[in-house]
C-alpha positions as CSV (number, residue, x, y, z in Angstrom):
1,X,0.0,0.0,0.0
2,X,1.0,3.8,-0.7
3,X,0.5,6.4,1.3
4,X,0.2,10.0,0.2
5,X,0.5,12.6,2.7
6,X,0.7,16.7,1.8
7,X,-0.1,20.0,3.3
8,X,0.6,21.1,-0.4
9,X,-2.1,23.4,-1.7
10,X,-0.9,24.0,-5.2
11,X,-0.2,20.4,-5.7
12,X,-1.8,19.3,-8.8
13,X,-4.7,16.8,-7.3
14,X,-3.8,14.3,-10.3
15,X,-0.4,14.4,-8.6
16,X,-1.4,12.2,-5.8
17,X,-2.6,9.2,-8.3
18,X,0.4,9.7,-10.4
19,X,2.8,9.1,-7.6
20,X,1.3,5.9,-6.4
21,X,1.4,4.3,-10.0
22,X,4.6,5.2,-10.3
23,X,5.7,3.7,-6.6
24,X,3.5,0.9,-7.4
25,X,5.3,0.2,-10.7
26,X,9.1,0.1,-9.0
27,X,8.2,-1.9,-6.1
28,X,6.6,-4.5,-8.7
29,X,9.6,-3.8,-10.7
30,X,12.0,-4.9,-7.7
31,X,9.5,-8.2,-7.0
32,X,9.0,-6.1,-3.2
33,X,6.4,-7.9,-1.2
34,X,2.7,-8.0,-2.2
35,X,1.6,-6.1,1.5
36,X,4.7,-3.6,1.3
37,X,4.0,-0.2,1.9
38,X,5.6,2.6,1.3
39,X,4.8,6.9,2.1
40,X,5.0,9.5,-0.1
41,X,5.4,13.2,1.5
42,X,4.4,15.3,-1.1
43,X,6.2,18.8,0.7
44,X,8.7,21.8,0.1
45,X,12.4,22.5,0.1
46,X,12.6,24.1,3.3
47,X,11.7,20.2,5.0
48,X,13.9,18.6,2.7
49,X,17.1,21.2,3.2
50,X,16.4,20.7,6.9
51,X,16.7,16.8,6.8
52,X,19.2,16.7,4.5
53,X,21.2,18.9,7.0
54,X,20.2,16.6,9.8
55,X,20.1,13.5,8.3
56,X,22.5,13.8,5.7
57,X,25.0,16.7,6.6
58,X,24.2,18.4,3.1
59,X,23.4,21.7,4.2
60,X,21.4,22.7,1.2
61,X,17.5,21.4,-0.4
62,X,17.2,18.6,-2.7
63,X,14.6,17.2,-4.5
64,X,14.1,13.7,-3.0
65,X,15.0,11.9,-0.3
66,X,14.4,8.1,1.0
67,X,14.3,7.0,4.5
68,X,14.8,3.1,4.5
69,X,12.8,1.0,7.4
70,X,12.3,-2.2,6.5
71,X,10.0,-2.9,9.4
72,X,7.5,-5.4,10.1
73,X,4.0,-5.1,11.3
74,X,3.6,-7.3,14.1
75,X,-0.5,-7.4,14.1
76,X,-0.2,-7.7,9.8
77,X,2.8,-9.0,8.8
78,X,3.0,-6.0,6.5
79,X,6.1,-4.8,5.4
80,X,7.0,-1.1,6.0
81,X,9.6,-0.5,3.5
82,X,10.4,3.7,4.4
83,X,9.2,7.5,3.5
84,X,10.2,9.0,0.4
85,X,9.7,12.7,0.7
86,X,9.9,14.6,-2.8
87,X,10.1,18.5,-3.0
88,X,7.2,19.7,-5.2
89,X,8.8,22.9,-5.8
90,X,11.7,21.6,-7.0
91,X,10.2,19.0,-8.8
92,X,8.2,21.7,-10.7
93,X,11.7,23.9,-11.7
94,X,13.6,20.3,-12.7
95,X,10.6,19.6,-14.9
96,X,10.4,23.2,-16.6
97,X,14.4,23.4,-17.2
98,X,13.9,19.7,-18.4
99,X,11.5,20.8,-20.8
100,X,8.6,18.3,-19.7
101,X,5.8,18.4,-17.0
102,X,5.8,18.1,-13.1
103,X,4.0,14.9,-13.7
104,X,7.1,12.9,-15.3
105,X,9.5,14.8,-13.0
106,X,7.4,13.3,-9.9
107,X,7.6,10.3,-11.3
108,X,11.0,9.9,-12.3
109,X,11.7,11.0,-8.1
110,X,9.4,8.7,-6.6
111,X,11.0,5.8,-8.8
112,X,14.3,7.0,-7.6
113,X,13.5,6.7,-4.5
114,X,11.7,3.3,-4.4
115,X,15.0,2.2,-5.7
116,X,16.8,3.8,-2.9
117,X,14.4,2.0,-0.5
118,X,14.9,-1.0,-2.2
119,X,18.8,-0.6,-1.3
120,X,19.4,0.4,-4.8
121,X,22.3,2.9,-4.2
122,X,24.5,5.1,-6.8
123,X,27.5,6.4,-4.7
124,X,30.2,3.5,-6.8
125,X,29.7,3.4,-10.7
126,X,28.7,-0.4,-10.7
127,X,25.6,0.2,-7.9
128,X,24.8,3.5,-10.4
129,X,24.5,1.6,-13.5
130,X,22.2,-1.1,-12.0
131,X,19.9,1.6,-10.7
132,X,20.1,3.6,-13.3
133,X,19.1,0.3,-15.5
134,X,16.1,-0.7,-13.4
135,X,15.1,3.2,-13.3
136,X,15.2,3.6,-17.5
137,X,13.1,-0.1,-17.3
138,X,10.2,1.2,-14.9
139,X,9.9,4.4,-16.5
140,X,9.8,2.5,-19.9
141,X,6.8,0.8,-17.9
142,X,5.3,3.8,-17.3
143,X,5.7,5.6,-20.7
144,X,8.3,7.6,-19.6
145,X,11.2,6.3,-21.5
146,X,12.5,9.8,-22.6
147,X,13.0,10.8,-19.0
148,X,16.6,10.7,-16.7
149,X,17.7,11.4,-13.6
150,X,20.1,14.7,-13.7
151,X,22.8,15.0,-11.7
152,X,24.5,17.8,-10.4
């Protein structure tokens, strides 16, 4: 299951749906547990610069970040696999200076970082071109084929 959370007023609603399909198709990508679940924080850059500070030691925004758990309900048996929080702000200037919509841009961040939760990692140029690999293949999935992560 994925769940959405936002205090976001100018987030497009469609947003919310979009999201989920595209969590939905990397965790079926990475064969994750039918009863996984996952969040999605839909927020700004001012939370994301703050726990990248605190979490990370970066002391400036970015546009996604993923917060492993791996965590088991007791009462379920559900698996809680982490938080992915994406900055909408951001995600809306990547997608304009990429030259496509907020929609694909969300996308392409929530896939990224599914894969994160997954333990897909790009710090060593071997781990980077297996992610990048399964991220090209679930984007293919979701018509998105045309999109890529930027680094900077």
């Amino acid at each position: 299951m994925i769940f959405v959370e936002t205090g976001f007023d100018l987030t497009p609603e469609t947003l919310e749906n979009i999201v989920i399909r595209a969590a939905e198709a990397a965790l079926r990508h990475q064969s994750a547990p039918e009863n996984a679940s996952v969040t999605i924080v839909l927020t700004d850059d001012e939370q994301l610069h703050s726990l990248n500070r605190d979490y990370l030691g970066i002391d400036s925004a970015t546009d996604v970040l993923s917060f492993p758990a791996d965590e088991t309900d007791p009462e379920t048996g559900s698996r809680y696999l982490g938080d992915i929080l994406l900055s909408v702000p951001r995600a809306a200037s990547q997608a304009e200076a990429a030259g496509h919509d907020i929609e694909a841009e969300a996308q392409l961040l929530v896939v990224h970082g599914v894969l994160h939760l997954m333990g897909h990692d790009h710090a060593e140029a071997e781990e980077k071109t297996r992610m990048w690999q399964a991220q090209a293949e679930i984007l293919a999935q979701l018509g998105l084929a045309d999109i890529q992560i930027r680094e900077s």
